[in-house]
N, C-alpha and C positions, 0 to 999 in steps of 0.2 A: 904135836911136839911138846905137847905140857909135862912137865914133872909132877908125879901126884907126890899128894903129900905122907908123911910118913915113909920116907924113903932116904932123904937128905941127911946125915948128919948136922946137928945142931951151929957149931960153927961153919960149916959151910953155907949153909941159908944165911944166916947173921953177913958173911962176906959177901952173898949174891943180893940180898938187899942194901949194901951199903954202895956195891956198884952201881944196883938200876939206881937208887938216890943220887948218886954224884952226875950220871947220864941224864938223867932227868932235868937234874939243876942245870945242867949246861944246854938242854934241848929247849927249857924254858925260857934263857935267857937269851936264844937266838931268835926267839917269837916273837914276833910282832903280828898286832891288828890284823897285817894284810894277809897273812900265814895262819891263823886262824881257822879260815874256813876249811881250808887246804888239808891241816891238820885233823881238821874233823871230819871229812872223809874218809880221810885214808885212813884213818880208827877204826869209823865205820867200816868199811870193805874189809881191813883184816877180820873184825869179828865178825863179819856174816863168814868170810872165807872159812875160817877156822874153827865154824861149828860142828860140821860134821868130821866125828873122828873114828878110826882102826884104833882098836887098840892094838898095843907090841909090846909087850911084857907090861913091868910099870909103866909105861909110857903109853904113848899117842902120834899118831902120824894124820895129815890132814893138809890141806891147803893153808900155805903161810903167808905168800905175797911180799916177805919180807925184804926181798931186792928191790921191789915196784916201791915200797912203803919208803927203802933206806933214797934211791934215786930222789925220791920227793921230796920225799921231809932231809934227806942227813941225821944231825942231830936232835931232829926234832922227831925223830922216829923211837924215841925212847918215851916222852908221855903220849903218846900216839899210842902204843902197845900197851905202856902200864894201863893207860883209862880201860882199852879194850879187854887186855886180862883183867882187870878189877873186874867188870861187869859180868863176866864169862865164869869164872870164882864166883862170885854172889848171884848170879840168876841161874845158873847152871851146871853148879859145882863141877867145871873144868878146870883144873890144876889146883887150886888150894891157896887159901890167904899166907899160911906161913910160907909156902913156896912162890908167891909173885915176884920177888926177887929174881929167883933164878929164874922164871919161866918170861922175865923181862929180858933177863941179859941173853937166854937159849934163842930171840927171837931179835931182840933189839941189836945186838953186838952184830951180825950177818948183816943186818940192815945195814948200818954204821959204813960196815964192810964192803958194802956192795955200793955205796954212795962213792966210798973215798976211789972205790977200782974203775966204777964205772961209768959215775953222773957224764962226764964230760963228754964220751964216746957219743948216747942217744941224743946230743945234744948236735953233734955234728949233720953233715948238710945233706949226705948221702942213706939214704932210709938202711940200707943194706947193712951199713956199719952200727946204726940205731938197736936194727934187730937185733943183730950181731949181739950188740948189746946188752940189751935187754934178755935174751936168754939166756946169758950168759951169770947177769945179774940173778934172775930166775931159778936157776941152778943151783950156783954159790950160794946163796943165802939157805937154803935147803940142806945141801952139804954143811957146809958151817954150824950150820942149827943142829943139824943129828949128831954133828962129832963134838959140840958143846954137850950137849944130853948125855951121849955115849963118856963122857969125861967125868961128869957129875955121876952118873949112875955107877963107873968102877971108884969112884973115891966113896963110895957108898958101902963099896964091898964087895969081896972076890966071889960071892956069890951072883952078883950082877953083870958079869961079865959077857955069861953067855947071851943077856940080855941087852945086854950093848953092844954086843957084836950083831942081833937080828935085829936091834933099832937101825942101822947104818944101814946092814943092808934093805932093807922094806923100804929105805926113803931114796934109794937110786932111779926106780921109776919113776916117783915121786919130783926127782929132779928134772926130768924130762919133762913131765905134766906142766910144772909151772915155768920151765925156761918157757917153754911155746906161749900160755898165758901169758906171761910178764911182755916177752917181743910182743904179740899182738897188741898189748893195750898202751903199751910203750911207740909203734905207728900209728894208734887211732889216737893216743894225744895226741901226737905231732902237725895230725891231721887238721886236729880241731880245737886246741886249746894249745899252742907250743908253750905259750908262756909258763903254762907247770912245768916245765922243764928249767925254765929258766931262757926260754926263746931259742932258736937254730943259730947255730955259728955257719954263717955265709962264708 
């Protein structure tokens, strides 16, 4: 779901890195010591996730995990994602240093999203409504991500359009992939670690 670079207009990069900065500075200041570790996994796991990519026009479609990331972190899912795309940009020219802005908010904002819609539901007592959940989470954050892209690539240019209309569609399946993924690993926390959730409401 990366934006390559040389696609952006100039001020709209300039606007997508002043968003992931302002997400960031707010995702930093809710970290604490004990969120740490927390946060450095789930970095980790998006960037193994979202090494392997299709390409779709300018773009990329790939496992994002960005509901699973947003449920965990919230706002801390925005330096979560920038570390992860930094690294993914410099070790394996995926998306591009002048586009990590936007390829933070294409992935970081869904995340955001899927914390505020859904944290509290997998948090509940009943697995069924977890899952629920969680693929739900799964989904959306997929959707969200390709119609962020799909928004940046037509303010790019009516030449892109045809290509952000076959970026949206390639990630529908895409959204069933990961709701199922996100539910599964969303009951095997539950299982075995609730407290990443923030504990079960009895």
């Amino acid at each position: 779901m990366h934006v390559s670079e040389g696609v952006i207009a100039a001020p709209v990069l300039i606007a997508g890195a002043a968003g992931a900065v302002a997400g960031c500075a707010i995702g930093l200041k809710r970290m604490d010591i004990d969120n740490t570790p927390k946060v450095a996994v789930m970095s980790s796991a998006f960037f193994v996730a979202s090494l392997i990519h299709l390409p779709v026009g300018p773009a990329s479609i790939h496992l994002v995990l960005s509901g699973l990331v947003g449920i965990l972190l919230g706002w801390m899912a925005f330096p979560a994602i920038l570390v992860a795309l930094l690294l993914q940009a410099i070790l394996f020219q995926f998306g591009g240093i002048t586009t990590l802005g936007i390829n933070t908010l294409v992935m970081a904002v869904p995340a955001l999203a899927c914390y505020l819609l859904y944290a509290r539901f997998v948090r509940q007592r009943h697995n069924t409504v977890a899952a629920v959940a969680g693929f739900l989470a799964g989904a959306t954050g997929i959707f969200l991500g390709g119609m962020i892209v799909a928004l940046f690539l037509i303010s790019a240019g009516e030449q892109f359009i045809a290509a952000a209309k076959l970026f949206v569609i390639a990630h529908f399946p895409l959204m069933i992939v990961e709701g199922a993924l996100t539910a599964f690993i969303i009951i095997f926390i539950r299982r075995i670690k609730s407290d990443m959730l923030g504990g079960i409401v009895k």
